[in-house]
N, C-alpha and C positions, 0 to 999 in steps of 0.2 A: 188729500186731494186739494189743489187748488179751488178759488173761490171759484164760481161759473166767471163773472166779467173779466177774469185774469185768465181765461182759458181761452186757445180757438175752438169754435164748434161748428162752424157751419162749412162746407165742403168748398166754398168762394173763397171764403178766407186760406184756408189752407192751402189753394190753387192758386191765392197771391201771393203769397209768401214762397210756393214752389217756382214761379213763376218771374221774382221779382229778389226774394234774398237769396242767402248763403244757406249752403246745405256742409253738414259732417255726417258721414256719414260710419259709422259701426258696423260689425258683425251680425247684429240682431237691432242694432237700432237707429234710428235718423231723428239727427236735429238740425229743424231749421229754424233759421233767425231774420227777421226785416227790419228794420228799426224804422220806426214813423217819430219824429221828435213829437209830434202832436197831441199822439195816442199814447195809452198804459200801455207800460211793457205786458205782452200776452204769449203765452207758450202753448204747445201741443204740443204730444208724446205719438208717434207711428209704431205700431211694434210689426215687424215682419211674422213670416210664417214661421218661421223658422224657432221662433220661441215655443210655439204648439198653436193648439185649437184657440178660437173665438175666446173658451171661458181663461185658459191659461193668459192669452196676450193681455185680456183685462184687467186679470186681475195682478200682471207685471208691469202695466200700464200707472195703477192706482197704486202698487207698492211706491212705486218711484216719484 
């Protein structure tokens, strides 16, 4: 699992970068990317429904 400060967490942040970057998007999964030269590069993982339940998406979330 990435450290926490390398991670998006808060629902703002992920609403700018939906909002403002580049999305790919997969089968079962979405990556977006914004680039701020200012800031650390920071990532977040979306897992759709499609993977299974809450406990499954998690824990396909923290594999990756």
């Amino acid at each position: 699992m990435l450290p926490r400060p390398l991670r998006l967490t808060r629902t703002g942040e992920y609403r700018a970068v939906y909002a403002n970057g580049r999305a790919r998007r997969g089968e079962s999964l979405v990556c977006i990317v914004l680039a701020l030269p200012e800031e650390l590069t920071r990532a977040g993982v979306v897992a759709s429904k499609r993977v299974g339940g809450a406990v499954q998406r998690n824990r396909a979330k923290r594999r990756l």
